[in-house]
Structures are given as C-alpha cells and as structure tokens.
C-alpha positions in Angstrom: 0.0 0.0 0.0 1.2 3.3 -1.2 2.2 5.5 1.6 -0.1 8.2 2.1 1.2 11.8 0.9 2.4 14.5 3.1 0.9 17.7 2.4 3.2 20.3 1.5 4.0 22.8 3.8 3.3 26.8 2.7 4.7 29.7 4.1 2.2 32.6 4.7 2.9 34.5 2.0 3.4 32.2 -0.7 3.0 33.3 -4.0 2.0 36.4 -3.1 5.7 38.6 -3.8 7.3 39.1 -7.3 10.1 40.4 -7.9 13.8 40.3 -6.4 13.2 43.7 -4.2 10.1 42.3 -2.2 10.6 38.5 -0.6 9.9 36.5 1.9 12.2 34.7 4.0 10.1 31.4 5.2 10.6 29.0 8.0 13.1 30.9 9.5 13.4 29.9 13.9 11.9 32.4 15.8 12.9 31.6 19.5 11.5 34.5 22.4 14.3 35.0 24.9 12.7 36.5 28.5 15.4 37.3 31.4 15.4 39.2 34.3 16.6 42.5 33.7 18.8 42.2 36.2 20.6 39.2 34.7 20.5 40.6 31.4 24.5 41.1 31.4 25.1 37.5 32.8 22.1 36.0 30.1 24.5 37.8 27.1 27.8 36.5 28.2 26.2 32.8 28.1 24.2 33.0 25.5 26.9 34.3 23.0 28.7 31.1 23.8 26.1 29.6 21.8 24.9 31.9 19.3 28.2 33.5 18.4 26.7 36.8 18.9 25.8 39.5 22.7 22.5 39.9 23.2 21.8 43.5 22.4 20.5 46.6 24.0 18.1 49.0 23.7 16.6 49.0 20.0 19.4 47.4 18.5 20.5 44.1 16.9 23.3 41.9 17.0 25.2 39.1 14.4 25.1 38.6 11.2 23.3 36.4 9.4 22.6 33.1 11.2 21.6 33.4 14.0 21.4 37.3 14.9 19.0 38.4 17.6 16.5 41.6 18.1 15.9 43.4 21.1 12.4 43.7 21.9 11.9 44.8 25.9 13.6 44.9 28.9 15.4 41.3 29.2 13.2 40.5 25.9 14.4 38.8 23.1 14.0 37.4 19.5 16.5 35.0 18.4 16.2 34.1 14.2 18.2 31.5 13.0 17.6 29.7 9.7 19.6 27.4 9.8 17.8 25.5 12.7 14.0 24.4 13.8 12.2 25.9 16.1 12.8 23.4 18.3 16.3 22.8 18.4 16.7 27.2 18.5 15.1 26.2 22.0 16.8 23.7 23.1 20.0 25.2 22.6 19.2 28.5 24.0 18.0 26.5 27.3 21.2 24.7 27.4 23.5 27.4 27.3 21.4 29.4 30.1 21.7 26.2 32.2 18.6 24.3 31.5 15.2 24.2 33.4 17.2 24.2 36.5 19.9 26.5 35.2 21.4 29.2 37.1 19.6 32.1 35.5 15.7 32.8 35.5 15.3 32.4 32.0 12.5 31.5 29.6 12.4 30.4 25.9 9.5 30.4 23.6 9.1 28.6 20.0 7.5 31.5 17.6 8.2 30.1 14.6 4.9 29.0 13.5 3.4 32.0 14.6 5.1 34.8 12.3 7.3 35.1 9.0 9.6 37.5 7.6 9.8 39.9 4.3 12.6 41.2 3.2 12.2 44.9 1.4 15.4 46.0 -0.3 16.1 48.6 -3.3 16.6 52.2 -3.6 13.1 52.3 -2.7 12.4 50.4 -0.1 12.3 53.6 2.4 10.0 56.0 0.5 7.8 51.8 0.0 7.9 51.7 4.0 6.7 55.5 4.3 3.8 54.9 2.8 2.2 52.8 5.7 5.4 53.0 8.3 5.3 56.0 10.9 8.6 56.2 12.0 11.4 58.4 11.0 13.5 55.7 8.9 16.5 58.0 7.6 19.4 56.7 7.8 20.5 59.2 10.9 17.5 58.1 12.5 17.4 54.5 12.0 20.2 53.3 10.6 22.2 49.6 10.2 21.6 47.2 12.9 18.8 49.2 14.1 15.2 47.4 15.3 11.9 48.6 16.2 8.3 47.6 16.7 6.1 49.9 14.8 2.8 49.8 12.3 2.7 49.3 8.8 -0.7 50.0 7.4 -2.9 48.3 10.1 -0.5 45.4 10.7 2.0 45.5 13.9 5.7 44.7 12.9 9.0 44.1 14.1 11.5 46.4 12.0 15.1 45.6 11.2 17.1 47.4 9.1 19.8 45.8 7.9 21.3 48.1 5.2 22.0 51.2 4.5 23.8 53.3 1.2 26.4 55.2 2.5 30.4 56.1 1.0 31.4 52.8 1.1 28.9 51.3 -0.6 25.8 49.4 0.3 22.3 49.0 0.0 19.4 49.8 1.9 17.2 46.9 3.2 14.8 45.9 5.4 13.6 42.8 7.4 9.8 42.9 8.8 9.0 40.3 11.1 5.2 39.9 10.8 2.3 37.4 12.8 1.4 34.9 10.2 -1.9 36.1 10.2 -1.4 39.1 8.8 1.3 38.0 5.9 -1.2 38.1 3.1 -2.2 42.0 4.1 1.2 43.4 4.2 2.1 41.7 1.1 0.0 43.4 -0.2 -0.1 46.5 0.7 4.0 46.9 0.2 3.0 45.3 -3.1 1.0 48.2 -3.9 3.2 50.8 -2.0 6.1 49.4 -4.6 3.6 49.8 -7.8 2.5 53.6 -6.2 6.1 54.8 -5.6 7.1 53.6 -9.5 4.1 55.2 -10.8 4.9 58.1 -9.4 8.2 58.4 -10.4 7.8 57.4 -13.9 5.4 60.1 -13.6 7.9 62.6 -12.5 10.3 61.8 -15.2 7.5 62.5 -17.8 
C-alpha cells in the first residue's frame, strides 16, 4: 500500500511577492528569549557562547546572518536563526542558560509557527515603507543594525534594518517580522506601495 502523501508545507505569504526587491524569508526559527533584567548582562555573556553573537541593548541588533538576535523589551528577546527548527533554536538556548534548573531565571518560547519574515530591499524600499510606516527611517535616524516595533498599514511589525547606502557602498534593506496572520495583508499593501512609488516616479520623469 502506497504511503499516504504528506501535504506540502506553505509559508504565509506564498506566492503572493514578485520580484527580487520584495521577498519573503520562510521558516526561518523564531525563538522568544525572556530574562530578568537584572541578569541581562550575565544572560548575554552565556548566550553568546552559543549563538556567536551578545545579546543586544536598547533598540538594536546583534550578528550577522545566522543566527542574529533583536531586542524587543527589557530582558526580551527574538532570536532568528535559519539554519535550525524551532525546536532545536530552544533547546539550545535553554542549554546554554543552564537548562530548566539552570542558574539564570530564564525563559524560551518557539514562535516560529506564529510569524514570518519579508525582506524589502532597493533604492526604494524607504520611500515603500513611508507609505504605511510612521517612524522616521533616515538613515540618521534609524540606521544599520537598528530594530523597532512599529505599524505598517494596520499590521504590527518588528522592524530591522539591515542596510543602509552610504560612501562605502551598500544598499538599503529591510527585514519585517510579521504574525502569520497578517502575511497576506502586508504583502500586499507593500505590493501596492512598490507599484504607487514607481508610478509616481515614472510620472515625474514624464
């Protein structure tokens, strides 16, 4: 007997982005990272033997890549990884701060299921944000590394920017980490913010 088939897992906002300045960045770990405040200093020193990376401060991110981890409260904590589950993002974390027994007060949460992440990049992608975003997002104002939680449109985000021009080059990018149930919204509403902000370039030009 044929083994029955496995349905095929979809990330939220599949098939919903075009093009190479708009994407989504699925199944990435999503680990919540609560300490006491107190112990935040001791929590950073332990977990950086594990993630490669401090835990950061005050609107701010640290590493690079995989894994790299926002700051998002007094002794709270998003750790993205994606090159690990959910699961083992956990684990690990728990290990490092000494387990259930450990010698920090510590706790870790799997969010992975519950949220995804677009990536908006391109000389664009401020003026794209502007048109639902709030915040002051120049540069001066919010520059590399930076990370807030803010609005875009009706939906409530985490904001990382990850890149920024500047004289040695670069480009300016952004990661928005967003609940799963609201993928399909802001896809497209920076969808249309994209198509607006071309239109009315093109218009200028003419």
């Amino acid at each position: 007997m044929a083994e029955p088939a496995v349905p095929r897992r979809r990330s939220p906002a599949e098939g919903l982005l075009e093009g190479s300045h708009l994407r989504e960045l699925s199944f990435l770990a999503q680990a919540e990272l609560r300490v006491d405040a107190e112990e935040a200093d001791a929590a950073s020193r332990m977990a950086e033997q594990f993630l490669g990376c401090p835990l950061p401060g005050p609107g701010r991110a640290t590493g690079h890549g995989t894994p790299y981890v926002l700051w998002s409260g007094p002794g709270r904590y998003l750790v993205v990884d994606s090159e690990a589950t959910g699961r083992g993002l956990c684990a690990g974390l728990s290990a490092a701060l000494g387990g259930e027994y450990g010698r920090l007060c510590a706790a870790v949460a799997d969010l992975s299921a519950q949220r995804t992440v677009l990536e908006l990049s391109g000389p664009d992608a401020e003026e794209v944000l502007a048109r639902g975003c709030p915040m002051d997002l120049h540069p001066r104002e919010f520059g590399t590394g930076s990370y807030a939680q803010t609005v875009i449109g009706k939906a409530a985000v985490g904001l990382h920017r990850t890149g920024a021009p500047g004289p040695s080059g670069g480009a300016t990018a952004f990661r928005i980490l967003v609940r799963a149930s609201f993928a399909e919204y802001l896809a497209r509403l920076l969808t249309d913010a994209a198509a607006d902000v071309r239109g009315t370039r093109a218009g200028a030009v003419v």
